[in-house]
Every structure is written in C-alpha cells, then in structure tokens.
C-alpha positions in Angstrom: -13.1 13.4 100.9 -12.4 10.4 98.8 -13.2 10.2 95.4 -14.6 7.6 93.0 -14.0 7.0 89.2 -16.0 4.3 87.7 -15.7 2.6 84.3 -17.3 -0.6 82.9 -14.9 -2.9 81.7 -16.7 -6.2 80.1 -19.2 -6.1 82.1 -17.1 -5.6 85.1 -17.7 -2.3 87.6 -13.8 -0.9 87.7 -14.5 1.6 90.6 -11.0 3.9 91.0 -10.6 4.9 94.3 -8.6 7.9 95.7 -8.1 9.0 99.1 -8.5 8.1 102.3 -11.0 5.7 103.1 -11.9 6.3 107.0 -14.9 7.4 109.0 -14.3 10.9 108.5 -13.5 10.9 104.8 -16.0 9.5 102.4 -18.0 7.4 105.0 -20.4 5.9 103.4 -19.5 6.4 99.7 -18.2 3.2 98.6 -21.0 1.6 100.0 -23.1 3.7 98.0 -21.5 3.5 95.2 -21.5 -0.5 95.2 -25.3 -0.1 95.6 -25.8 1.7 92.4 -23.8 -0.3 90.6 -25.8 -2.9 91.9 -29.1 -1.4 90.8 -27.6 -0.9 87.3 -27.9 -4.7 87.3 -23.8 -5.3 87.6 -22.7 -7.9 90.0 -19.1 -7.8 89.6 -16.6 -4.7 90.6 -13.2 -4.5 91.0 -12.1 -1.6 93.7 -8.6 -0.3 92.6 -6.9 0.6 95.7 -3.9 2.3 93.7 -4.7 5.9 95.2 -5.4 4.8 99.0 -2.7 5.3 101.3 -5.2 4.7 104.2 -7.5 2.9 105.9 -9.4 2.8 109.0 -11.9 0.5 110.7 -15.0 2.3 109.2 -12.8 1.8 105.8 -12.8 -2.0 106.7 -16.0 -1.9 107.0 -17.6 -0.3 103.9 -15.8 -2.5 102.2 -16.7 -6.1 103.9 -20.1 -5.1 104.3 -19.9 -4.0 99.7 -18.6 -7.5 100.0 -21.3 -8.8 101.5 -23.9 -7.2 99.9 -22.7 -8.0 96.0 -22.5 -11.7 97.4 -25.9 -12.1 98.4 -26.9 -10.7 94.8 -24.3 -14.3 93.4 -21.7 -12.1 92.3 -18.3 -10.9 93.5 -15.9 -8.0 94.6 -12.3 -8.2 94.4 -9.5 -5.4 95.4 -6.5 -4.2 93.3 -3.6 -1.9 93.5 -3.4 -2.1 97.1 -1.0 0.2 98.5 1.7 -1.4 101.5 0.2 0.6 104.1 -3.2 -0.8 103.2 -2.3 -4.6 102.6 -0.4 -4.7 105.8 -3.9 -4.2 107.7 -5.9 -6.3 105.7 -3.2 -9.2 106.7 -3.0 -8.2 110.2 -7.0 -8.2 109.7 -6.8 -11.2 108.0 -8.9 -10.1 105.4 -6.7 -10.9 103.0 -8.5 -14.2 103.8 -12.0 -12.8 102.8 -11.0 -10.6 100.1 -9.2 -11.8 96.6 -6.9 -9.2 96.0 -4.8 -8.5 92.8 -1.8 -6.5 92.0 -3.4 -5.4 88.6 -6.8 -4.1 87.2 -6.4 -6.4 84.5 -5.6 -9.5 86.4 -9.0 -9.0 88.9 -10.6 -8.7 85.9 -9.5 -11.7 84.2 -10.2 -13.4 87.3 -14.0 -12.2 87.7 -14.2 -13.5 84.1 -13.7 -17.0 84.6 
C-alpha cells in the first residue's frame, strides 16, 4: 500500500509519496488524490518521488493520466526526488520527455512559480 502526505506550499500541492506505486499497491490513489486536490481549486502539485523505489505500468499510468487531467484544468504537475530505479524507466519510457522532473521539492516549486 502506498502512502500519501500532502502539504500546501504557496499555493502549490507538495503530495509525498511512499511506496510502491504499481497495480497492486495503491492503484488508483494518486489519481485520486490529484482529483481532490483538484476540487480544492489547486492546479499545481509537485509529486516527490523520494520514497518510491518502484514503478510499474499501472504506476505510469496514474501518473500521465494526473498529468493529463491537471492540464486540461491550465495548470501543471511536475515530479521530484526520483529514485534511479524509477528515472531509469521514465527515460527508457521517454517520459522524461512528458514530465519536468526535479532533483529537489524546492526547485519544482520554484519552477511551477514562474
């Protein structure tokens, strides 16, 4: 089961991620979670990868399709913290190409603040 920490940080959604993102852990909750966030009336989150050591195509997933939804509401979803395991399959992905990832919290959110 994954688990998700969430703090507001300028207006920014900082969601804190730990576990294993996959189809049989936590399916569905990021997705969720962006929803809500959503609903609150935030359009911009930051995930922080820091505490995911895995990731599998439903992982992908949930996250392209929290990308997609916050995007069609103008706003925007970056990643942080990512993990080696994890980075090397968004590149092999090439979602590194969707996704602007950042090696800090505070850098993603300096960058949703511009």
């Amino acid at each position: 089961m994954i688990k998700i920490i969430e703090k507001n940080i300028e207006n920014i959604a900082v969601c804190s991620i730990e576990g294993k993102l996959s189809g049989i852990e936590g399916k569905g909750q990021v997705q969720d979670k962006v929803r809500i966030i959503m609903e609150e009336g935030l359009t911009k989150v930051v995930l922080d990868l820091g505490k995911v050591n895995w990731i599998d195509s439903t992982g992908l997933g949930e996250l392209i399709a929290s990308l997609s939804s916050i995007k069609k509401k103008e706003g925007n979803m970056v990643l942080s913290n990512i993990q080696a395991p994890v980075q090397s399959l968004l590149k092999m992905t090439n979602l590194t190409q969707i996704f602007d990832v950042y090696s800090s919290v505070e850098e993603a959110v300096t960058a949703l603040n511009e």
